[in-house]
PyMOL Python script that loads the backbone (N, CA, C, O; Angstrom):
from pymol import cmd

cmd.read_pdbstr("""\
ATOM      1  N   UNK A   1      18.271  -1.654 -17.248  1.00  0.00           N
ATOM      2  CA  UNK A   1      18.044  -2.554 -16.124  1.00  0.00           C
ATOM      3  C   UNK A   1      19.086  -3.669 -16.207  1.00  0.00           C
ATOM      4  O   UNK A   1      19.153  -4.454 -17.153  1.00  0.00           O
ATOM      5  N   UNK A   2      20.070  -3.680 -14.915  1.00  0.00           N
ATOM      6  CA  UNK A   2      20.573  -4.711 -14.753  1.00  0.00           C
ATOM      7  C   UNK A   2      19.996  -6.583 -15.523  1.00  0.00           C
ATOM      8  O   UNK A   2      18.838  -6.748 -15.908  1.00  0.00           O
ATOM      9  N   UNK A   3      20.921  -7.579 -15.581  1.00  0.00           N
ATOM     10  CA  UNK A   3      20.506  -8.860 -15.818  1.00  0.00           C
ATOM     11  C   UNK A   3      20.183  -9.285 -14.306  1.00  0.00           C
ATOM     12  O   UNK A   3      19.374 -10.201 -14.153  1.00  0.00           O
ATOM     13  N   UNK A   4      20.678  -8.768 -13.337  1.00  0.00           N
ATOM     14  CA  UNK A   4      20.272  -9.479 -12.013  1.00  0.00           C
ATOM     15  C   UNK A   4      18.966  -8.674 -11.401  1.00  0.00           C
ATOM     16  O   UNK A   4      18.496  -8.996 -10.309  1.00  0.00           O
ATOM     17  N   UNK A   5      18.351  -7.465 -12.296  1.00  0.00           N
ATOM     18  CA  UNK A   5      17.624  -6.758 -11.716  1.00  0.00           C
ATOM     19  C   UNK A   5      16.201  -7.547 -12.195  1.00  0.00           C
ATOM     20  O   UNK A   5      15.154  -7.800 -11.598  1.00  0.00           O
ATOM     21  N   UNK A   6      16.671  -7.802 -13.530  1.00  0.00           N
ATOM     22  CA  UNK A   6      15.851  -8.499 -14.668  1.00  0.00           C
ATOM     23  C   UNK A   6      15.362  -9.843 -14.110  1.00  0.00           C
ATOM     24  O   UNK A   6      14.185 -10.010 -14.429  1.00  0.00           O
ATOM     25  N   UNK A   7      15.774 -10.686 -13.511  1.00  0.00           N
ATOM     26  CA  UNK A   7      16.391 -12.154 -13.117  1.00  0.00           C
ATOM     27  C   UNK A   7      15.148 -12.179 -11.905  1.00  0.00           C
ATOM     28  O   UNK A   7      14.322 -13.085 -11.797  1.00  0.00           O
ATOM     29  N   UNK A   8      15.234 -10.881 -10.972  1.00  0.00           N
ATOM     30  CA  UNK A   8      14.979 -10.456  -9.655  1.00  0.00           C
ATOM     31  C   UNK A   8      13.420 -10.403  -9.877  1.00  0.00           C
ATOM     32  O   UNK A   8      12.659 -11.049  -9.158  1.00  0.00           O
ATOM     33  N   UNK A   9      12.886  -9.424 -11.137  1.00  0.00           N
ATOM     34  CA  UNK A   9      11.705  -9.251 -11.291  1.00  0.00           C
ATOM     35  C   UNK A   9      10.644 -10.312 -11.402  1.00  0.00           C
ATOM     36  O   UNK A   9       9.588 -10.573 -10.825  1.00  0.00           O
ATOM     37  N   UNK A  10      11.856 -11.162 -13.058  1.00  0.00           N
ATOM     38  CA  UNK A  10      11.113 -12.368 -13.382  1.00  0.00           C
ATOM     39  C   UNK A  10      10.827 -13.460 -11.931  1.00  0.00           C
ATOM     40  O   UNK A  10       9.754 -14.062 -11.943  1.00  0.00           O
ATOM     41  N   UNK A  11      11.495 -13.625 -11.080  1.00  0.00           N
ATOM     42  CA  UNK A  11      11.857 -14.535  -9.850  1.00  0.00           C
ATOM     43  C   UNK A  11      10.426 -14.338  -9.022  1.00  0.00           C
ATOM     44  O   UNK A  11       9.379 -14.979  -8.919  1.00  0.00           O
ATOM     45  N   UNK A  12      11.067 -12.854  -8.387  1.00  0.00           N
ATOM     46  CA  UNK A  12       9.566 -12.468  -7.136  1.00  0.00           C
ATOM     47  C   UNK A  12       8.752 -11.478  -7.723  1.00  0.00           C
ATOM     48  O   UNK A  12       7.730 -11.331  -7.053  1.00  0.00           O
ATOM     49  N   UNK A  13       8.797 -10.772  -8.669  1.00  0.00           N
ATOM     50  CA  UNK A  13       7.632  -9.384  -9.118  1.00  0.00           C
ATOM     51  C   UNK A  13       8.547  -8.485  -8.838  1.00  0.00           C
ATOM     52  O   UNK A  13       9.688  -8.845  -8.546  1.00  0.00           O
ATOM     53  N   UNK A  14       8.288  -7.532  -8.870  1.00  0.00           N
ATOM     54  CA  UNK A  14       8.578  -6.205  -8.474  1.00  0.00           C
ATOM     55  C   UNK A  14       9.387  -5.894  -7.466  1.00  0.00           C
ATOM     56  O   UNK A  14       8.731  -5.693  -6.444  1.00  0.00           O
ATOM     57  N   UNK A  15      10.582  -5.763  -7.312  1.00  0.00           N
ATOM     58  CA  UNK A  15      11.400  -5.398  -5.764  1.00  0.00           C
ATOM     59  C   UNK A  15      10.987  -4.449  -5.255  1.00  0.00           C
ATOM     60  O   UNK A  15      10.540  -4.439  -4.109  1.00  0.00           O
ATOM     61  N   UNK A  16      11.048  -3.575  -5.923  1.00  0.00           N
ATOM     62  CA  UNK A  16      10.881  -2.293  -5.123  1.00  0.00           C
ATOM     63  C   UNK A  16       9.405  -1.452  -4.776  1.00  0.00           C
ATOM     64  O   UNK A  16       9.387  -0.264  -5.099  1.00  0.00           O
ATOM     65  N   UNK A  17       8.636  -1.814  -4.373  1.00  0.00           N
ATOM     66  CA  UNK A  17       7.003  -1.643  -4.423  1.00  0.00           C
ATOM     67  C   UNK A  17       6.567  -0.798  -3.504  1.00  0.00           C
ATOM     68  O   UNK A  17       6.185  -1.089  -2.370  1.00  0.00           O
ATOM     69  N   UNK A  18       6.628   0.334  -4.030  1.00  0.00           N
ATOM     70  CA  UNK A  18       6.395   1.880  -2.817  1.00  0.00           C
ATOM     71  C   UNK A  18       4.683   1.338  -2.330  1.00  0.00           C
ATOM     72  O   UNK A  18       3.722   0.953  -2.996  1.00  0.00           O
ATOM     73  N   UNK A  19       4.876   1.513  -1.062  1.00  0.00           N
ATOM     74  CA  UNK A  19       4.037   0.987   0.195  1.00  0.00           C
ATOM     75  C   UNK A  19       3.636   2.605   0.568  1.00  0.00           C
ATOM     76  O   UNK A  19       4.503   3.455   0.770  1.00  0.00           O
ATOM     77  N   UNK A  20       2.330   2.851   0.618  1.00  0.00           N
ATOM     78  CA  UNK A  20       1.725   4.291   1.043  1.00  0.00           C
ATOM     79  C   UNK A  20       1.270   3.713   2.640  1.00  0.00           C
ATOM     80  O   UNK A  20       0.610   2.708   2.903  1.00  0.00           O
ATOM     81  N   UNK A  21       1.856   4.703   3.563  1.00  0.00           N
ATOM     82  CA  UNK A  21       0.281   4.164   5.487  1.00  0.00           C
ATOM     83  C   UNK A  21      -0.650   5.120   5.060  1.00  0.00           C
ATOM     84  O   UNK A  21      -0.721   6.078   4.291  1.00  0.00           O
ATOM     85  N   UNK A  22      -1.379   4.454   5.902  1.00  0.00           N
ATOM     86  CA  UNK A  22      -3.399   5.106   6.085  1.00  0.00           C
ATOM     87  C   UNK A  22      -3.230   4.917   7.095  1.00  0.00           C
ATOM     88  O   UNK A  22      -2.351   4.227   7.612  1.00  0.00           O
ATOM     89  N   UNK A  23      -4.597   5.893   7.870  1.00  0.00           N
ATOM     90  CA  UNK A  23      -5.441   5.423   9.096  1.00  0.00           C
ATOM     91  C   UNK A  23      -6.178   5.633   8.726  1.00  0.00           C
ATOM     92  O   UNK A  23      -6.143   6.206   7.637  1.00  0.00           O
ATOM     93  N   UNK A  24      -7.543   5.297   9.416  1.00  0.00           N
ATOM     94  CA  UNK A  24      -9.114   4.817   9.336  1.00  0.00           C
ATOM     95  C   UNK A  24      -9.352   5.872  10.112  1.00  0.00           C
ATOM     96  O   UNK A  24      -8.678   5.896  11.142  1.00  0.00           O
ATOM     97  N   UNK A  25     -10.354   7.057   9.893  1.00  0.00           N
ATOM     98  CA  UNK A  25     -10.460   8.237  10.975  1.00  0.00           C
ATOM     99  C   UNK A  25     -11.663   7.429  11.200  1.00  0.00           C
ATOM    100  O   UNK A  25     -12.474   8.314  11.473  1.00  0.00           O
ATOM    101  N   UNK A  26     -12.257   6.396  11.258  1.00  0.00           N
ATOM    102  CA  UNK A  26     -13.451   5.988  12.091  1.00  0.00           C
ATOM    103  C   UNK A  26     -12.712   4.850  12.875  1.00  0.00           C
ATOM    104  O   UNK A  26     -13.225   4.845  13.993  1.00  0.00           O
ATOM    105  N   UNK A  27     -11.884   4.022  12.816  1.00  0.00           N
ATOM    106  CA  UNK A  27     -11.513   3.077  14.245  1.00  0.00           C
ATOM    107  C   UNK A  27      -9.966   3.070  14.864  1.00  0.00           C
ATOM    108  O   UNK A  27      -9.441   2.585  15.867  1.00  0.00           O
ATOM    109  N   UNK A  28      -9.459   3.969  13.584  1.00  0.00           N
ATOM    110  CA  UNK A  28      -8.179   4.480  13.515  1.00  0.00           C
ATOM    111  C   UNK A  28      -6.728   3.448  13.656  1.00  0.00           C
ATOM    112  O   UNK A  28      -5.736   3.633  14.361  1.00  0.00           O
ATOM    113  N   UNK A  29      -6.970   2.557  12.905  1.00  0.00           N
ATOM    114  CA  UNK A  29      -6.820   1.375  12.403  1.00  0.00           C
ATOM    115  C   UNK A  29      -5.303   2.008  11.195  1.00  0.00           C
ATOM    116  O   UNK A  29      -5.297   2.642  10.139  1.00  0.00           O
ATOM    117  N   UNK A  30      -4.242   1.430  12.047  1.00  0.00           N
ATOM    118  CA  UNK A  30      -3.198   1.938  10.682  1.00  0.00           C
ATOM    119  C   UNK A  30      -2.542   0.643   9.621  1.00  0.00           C
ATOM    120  O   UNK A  30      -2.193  -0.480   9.985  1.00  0.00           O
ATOM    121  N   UNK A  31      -2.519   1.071   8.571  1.00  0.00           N
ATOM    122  CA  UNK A  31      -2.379   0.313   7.601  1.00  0.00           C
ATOM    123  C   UNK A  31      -1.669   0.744   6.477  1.00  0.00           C
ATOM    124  O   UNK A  31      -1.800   1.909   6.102  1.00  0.00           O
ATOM    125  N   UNK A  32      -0.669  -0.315   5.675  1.00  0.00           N
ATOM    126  CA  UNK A  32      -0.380   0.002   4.666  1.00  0.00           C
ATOM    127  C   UNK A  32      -0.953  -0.406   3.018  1.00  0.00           C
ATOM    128  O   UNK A  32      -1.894  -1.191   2.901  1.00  0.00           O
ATOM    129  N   UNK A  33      -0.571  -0.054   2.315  1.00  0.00           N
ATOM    130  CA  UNK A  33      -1.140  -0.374   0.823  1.00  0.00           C
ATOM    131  C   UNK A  33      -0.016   0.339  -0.499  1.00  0.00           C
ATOM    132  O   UNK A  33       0.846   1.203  -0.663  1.00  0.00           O
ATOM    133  N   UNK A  34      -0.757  -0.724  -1.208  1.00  0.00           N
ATOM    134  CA  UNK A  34      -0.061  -0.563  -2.726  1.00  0.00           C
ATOM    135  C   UNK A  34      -0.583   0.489  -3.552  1.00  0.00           C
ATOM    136  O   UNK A  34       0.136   0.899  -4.463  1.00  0.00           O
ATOM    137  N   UNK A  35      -1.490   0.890  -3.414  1.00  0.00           N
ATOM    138  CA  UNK A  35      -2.789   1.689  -3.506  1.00  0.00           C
ATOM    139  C   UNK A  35      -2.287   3.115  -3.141  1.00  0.00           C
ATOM    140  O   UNK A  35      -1.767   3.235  -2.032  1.00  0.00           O
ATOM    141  N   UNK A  36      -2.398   4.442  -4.111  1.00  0.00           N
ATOM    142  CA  UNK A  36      -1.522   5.819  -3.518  1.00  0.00           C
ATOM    143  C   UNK A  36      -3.349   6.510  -3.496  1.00  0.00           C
ATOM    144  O   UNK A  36      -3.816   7.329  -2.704  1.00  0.00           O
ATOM    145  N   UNK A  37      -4.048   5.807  -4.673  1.00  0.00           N
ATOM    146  CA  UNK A  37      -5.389   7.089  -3.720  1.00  0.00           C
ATOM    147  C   UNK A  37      -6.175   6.923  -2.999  1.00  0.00           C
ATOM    148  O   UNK A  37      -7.155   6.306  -3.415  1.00  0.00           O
ATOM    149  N   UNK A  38      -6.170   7.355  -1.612  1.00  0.00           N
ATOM    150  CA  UNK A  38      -7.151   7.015  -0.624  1.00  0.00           C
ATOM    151  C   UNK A  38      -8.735   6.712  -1.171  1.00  0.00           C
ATOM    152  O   UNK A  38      -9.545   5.953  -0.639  1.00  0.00           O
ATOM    153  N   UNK A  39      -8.871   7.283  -2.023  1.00  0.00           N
ATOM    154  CA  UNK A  39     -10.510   7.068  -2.620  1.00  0.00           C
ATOM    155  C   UNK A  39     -11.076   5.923  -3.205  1.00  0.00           C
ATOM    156  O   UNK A  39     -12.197   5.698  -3.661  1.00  0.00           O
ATOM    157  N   UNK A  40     -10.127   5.297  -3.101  1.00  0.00           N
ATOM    158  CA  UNK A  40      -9.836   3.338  -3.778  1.00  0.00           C
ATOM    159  C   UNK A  40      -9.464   2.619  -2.592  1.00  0.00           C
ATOM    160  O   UNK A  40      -9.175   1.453  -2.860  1.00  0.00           O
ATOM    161  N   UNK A  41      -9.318   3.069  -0.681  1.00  0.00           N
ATOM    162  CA  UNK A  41      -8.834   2.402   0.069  1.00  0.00           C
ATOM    163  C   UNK A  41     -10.272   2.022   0.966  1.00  0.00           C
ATOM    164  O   UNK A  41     -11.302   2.697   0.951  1.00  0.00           O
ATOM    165  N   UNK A  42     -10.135   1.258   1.436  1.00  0.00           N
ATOM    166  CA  UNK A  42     -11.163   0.548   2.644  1.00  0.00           C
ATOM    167  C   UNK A  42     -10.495   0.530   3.961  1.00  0.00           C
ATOM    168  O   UNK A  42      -9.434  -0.070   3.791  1.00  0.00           O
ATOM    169  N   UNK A  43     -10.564   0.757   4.715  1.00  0.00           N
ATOM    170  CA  UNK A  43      -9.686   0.346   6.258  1.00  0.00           C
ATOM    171  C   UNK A  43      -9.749  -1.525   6.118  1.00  0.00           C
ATOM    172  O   UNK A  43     -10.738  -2.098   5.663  1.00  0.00           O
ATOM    173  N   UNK A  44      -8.736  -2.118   6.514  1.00  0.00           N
ATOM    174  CA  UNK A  44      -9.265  -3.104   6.640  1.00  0.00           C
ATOM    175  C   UNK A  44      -9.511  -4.132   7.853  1.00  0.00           C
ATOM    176  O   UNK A  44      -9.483  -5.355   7.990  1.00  0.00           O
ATOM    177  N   UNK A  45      -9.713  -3.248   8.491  1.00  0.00           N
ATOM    178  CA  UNK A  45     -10.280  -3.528  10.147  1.00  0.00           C
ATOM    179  C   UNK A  45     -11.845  -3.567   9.960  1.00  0.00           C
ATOM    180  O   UNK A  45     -12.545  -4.579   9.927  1.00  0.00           O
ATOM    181  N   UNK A  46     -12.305  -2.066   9.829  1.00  0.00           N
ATOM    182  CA  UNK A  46     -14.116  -1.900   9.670  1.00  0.00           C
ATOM    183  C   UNK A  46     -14.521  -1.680   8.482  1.00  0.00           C
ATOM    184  O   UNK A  46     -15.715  -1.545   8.214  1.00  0.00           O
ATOM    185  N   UNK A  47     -13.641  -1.619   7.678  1.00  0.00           N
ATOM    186  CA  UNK A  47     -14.345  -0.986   5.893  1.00  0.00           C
ATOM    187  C   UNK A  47     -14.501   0.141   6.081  1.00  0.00           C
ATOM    188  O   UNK A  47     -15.278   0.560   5.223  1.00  0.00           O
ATOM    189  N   UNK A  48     -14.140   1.049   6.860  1.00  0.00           N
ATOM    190  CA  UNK A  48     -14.755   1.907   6.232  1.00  0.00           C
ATOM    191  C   UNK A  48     -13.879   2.515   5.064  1.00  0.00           C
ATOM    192  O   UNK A  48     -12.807   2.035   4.695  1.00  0.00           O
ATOM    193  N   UNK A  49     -14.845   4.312   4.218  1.00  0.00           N
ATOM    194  CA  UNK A  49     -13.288   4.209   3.502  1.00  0.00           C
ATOM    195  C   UNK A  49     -12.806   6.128   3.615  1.00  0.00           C
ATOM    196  O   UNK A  49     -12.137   6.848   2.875  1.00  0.00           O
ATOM    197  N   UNK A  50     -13.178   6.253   4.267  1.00  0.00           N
ATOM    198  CA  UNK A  50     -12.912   7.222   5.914  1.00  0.00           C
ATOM    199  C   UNK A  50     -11.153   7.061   5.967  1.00  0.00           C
ATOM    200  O   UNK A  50     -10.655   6.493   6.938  1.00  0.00           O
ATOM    201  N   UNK A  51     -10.340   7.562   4.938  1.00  0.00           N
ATOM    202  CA  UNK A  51      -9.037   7.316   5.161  1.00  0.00           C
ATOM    203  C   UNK A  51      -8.587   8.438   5.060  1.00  0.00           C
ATOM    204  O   UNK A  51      -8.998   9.388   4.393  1.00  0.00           O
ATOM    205  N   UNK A  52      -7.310   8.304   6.049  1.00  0.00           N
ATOM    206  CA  UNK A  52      -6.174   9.596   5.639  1.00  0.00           C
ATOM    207  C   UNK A  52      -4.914   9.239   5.383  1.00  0.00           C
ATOM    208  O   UNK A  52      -4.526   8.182   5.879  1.00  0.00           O
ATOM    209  N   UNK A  53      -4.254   9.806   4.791  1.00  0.00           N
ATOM    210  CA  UNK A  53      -2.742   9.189   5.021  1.00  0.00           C
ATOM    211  C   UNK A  53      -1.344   9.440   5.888  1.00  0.00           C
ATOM    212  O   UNK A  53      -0.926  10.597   5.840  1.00  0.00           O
ATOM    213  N   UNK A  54      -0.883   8.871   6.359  1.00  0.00           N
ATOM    214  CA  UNK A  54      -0.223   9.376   7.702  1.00  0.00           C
ATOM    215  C   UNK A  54       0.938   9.556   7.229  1.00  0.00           C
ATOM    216  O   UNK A  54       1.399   8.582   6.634  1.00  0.00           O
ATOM    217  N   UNK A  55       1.792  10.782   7.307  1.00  0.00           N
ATOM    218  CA  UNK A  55       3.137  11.263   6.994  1.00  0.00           C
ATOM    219  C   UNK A  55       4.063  10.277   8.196  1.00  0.00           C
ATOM    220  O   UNK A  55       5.287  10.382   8.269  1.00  0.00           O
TER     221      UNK A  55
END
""", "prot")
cmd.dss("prot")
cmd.show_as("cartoon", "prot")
cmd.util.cbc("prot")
cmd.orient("prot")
């Protein structure tokens, strides 16, 4: 790892932070998250946790 990559982390966290989309198959509500298994996601429109993930 780079010193400016190093510098980058310590500064803001993590640069590069793979972002998964969902939708809510009950209000169909699209959303992203840090989160890769739907079985740990909530919509966060209605809660529900009724998710899929959208290619």
């Amino acid at each position: 790892m780079s010193a400016i990559q190093t510098l980058k982390e310590a500064l803001f966290g993590t640069v590069d932070t793979k972002r998964y989309n969902y939708q809510c198959e009950v209000c169909h509500a699209e959303f992203t998250s840090k989160e890769q298994s739907v079985q740990t996601i909530a919509c966060p429109e209605c809660g529900s946790h009724n998710i899929r993930e959208r290619l």
